[in-house]
LUMDRENFI-450598 format. One line per 10 residues: their letters; for each residue x, y, z of N, C-alpha, C, CB. Coordinates in steps of 0.1 Angstrom, whole numbers. Glycine has a CB too. Example, Ala and Ser with C-alpha at 12.3 -4.5 7.8 and 13.67 -1.06 7.14 Angstrom:
<sites>
as) 132:-57:78:123:-45:78:132:-33:78:113:-45:90 | 128:-22:71:137:-11:71:129:0:79:141:-6:57 $
</sites>
This chain:
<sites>
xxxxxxxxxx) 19:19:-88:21:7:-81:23:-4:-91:9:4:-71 | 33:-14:-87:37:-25:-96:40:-37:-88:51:-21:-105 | 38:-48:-95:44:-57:-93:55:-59:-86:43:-60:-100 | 61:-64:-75:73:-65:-66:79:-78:-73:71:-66:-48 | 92:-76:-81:98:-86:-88:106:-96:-80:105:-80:-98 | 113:-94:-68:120:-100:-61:113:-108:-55:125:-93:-54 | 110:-125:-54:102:-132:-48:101:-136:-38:100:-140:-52 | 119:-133:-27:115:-129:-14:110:-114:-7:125:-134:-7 | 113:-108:-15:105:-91:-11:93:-93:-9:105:-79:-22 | 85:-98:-23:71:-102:-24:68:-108:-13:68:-111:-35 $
xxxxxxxxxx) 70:-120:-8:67:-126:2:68:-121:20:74:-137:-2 | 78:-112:19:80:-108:30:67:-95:32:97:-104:31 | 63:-89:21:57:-78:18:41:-81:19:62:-74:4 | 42:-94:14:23:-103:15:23:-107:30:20:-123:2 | 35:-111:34:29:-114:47:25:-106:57:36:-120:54 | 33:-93:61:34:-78:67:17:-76:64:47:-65:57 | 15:-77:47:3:-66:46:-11:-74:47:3:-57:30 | -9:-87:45:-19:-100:51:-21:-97:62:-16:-114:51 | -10:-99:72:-9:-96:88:-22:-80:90:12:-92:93 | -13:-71:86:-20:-59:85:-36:-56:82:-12:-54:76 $
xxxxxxxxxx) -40:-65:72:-53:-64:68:-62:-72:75:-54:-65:55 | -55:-82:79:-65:-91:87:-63:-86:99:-64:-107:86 | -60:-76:101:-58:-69:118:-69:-57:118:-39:-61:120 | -71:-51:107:-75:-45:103:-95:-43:99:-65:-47:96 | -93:-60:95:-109:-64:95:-113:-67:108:-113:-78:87 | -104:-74:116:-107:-74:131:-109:-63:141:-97:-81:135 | -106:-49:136:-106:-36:142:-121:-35:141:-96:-23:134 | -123:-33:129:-135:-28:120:-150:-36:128:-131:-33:101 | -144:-50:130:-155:-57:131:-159:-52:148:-151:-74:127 | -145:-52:157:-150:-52:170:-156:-37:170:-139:-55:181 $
xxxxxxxxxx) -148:-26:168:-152:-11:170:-165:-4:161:-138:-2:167 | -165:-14:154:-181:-11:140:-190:-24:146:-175:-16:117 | -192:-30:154:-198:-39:151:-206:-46:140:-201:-37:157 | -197:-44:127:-200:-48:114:-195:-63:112:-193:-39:104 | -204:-75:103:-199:-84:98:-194:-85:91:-202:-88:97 | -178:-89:93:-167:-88:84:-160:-101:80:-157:-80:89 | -155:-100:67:-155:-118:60:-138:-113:54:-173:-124:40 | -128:-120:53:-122:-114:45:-111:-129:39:-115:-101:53 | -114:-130:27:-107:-141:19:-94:-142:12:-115:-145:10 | -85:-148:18:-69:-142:10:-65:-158:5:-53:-132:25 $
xxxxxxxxxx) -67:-156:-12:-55:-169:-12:-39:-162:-16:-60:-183:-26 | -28:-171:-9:-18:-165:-16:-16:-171:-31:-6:-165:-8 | 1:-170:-35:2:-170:-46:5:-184:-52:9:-161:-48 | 4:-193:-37:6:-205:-41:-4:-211:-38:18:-210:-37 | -18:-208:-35:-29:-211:-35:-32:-216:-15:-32:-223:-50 | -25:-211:-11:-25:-210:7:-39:-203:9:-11:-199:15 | -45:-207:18:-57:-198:24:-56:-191:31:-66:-202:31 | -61:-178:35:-61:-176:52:-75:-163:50:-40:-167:60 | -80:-167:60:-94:-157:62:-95:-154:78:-110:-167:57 | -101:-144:76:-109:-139:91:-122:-138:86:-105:-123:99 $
xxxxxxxxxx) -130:-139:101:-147:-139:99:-148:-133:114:-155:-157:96 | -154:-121:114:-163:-115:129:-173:-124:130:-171:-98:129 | -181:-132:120:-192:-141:123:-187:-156:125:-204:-142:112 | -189:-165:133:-183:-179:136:-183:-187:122:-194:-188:148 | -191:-181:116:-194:-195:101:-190:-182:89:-219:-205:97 | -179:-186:81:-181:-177:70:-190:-181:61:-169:-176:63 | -196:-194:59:-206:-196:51:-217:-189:54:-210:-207:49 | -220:-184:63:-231:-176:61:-229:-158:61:-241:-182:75 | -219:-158:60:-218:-145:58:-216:-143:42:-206:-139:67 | -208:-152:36:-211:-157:22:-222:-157:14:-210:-167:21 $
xxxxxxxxxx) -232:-166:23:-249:-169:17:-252:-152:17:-263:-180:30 | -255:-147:30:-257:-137:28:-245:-125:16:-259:-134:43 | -240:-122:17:-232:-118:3:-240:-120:-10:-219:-127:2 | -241:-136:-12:-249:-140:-23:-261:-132:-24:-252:-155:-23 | -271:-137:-12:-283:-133:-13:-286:-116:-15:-288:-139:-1 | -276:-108:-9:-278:-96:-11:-274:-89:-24:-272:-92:-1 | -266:-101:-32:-259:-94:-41:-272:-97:-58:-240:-102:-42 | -280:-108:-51:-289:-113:-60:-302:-106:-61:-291:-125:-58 | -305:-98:-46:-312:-88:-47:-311:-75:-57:-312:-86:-37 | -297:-69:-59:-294:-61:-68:-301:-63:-84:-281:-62:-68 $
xxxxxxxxxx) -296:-74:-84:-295:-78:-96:-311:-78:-101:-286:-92:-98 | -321:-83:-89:-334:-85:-91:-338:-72:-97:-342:-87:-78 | -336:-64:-86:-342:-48:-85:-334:-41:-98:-337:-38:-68 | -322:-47:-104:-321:-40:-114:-328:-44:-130:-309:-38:-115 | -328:-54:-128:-339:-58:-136:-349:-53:-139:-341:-65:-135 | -355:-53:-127:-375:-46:-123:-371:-29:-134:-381:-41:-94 | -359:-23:-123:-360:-15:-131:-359:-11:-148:-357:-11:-125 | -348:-17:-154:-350:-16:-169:-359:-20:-175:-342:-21:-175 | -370:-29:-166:-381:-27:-172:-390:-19:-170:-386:-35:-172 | -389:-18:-158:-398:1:-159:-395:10:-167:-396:12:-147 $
xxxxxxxxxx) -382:11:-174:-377:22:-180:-384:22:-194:-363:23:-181 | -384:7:-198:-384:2:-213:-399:3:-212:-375:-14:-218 | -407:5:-199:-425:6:-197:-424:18:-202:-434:5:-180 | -420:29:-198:-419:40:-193:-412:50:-208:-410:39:-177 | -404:46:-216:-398:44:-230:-418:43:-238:-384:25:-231 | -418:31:-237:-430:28:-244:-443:38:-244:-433:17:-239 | -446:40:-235:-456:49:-224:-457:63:-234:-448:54:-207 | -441:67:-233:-435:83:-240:-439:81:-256:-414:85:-238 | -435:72:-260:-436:75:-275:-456:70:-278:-420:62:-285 | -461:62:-270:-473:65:-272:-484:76:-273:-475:61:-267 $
xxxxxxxxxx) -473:86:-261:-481:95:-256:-476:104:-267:-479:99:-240 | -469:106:-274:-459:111:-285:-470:112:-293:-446:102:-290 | -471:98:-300:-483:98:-308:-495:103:-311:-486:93:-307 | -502:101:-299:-511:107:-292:-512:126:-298:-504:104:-275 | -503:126:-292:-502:148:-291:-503:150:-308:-478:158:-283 | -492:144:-313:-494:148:-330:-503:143:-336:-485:144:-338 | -512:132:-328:-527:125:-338:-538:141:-335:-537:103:-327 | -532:146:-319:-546:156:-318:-544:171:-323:-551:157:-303 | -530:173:-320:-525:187:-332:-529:185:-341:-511:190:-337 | -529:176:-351:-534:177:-368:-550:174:-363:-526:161:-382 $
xxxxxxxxxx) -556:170:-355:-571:169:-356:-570:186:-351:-582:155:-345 | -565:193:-345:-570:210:-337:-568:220:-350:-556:216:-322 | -554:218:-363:-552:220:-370:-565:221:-381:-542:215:-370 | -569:207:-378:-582:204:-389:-595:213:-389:-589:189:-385 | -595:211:-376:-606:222:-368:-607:239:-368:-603:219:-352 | -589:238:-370:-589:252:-367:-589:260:-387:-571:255:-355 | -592:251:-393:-595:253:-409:-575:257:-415:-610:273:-412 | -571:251:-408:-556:248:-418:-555:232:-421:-540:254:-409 | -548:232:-430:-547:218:-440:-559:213:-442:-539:206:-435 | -565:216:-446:-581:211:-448:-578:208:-465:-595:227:-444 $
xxxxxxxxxx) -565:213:-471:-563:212:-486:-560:196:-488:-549:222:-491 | -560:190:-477:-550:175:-478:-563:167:-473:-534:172:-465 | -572:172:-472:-583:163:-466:-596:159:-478:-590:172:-453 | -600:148:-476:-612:143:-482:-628:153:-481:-612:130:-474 | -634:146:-488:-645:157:-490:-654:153:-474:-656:154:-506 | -651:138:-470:-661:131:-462:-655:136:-448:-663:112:-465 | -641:138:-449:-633:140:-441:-634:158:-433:-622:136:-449 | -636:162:-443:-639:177:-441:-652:178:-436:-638:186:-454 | -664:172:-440:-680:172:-435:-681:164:-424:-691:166:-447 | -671:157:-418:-670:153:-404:-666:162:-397:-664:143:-401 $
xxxxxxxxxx) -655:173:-399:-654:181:-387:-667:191:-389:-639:189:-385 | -668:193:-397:-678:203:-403:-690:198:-392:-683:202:-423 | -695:190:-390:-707:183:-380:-705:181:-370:-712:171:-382 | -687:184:-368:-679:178:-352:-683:196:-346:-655:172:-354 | -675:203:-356:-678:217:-349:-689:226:-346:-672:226:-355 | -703:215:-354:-713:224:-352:-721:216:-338:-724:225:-368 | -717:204:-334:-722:197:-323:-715:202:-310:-720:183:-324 | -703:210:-315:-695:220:-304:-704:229:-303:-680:227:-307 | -705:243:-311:-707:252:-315:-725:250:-304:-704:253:-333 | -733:239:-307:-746:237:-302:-741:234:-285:-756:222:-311 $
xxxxxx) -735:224:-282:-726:221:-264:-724:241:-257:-701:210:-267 | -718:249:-268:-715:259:-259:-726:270:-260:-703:265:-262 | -738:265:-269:-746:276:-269:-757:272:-258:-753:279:-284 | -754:259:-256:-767:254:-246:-761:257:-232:-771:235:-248 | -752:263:-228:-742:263:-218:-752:277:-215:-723:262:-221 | -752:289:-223:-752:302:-223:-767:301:-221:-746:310:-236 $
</sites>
């Protein structure tokens, strides 16, 4: 589809399909009972609109207002995401701070560890070791 170069074609062609469309919103609006707004400037800055509602300004406001709701809720959400982002790599943290403490426990890399460091799990596993004997 292109541009119609002939400037009475054009015009004969905008009017037909203006006619057409605003016939068209008028279908929609009676057989849908939908509120329908429809804004045409031409090319020489002419108006012409239909409105199913008596005031196009308020089918406008509403437009706005609905469209500003989007924009709210998309907001809220990229910040949930960027919560939710955050959250992940904490929890991230988290898992690999307690693998190398289970590692510790479990007597591997104990070669990388301090002497004070090693006699804390050493006291950690025997306060376990006492929890599961008192269980039995």
């Amino acid at each position: 589809m292109r541009r119609i170069e002939n400037a009475t074609s054009r015009q004969v062609t905008f009017s037909k399909r203006r006619t057409g469309l605003l016939k068209k919103a008028h279908e929609l609006s009676v057989l849908c009972d939908a509120e329908v707004t429809v804004i045409i400037f031409s090319q020489k800055g002419r108006l012409y609109e239909f409105s199913s509602n008596s005031e196009i300004r308020k089918t406008i406001d509403r437009y706005r207002k609905s469209a500003n709701d989007v924009d709210t809720y998309q907001a809220k959400m990229e910040q949930h995401i960027l919560h939710l982002k955050q959250e992940t790599m904490d929890m991230q943290r988290k898992i690999e701070l307690l693998e190398v403490s289970l590692r510790k426990l479990s007597g591997q890399c104990l070669g990388s560890c301090l002497i004070d460091e090693i006699q804390m799990i050493g006291d950690q596993l025997e306060r376990s070791l006492s929890i599961v004997r008192a269980r039995k």
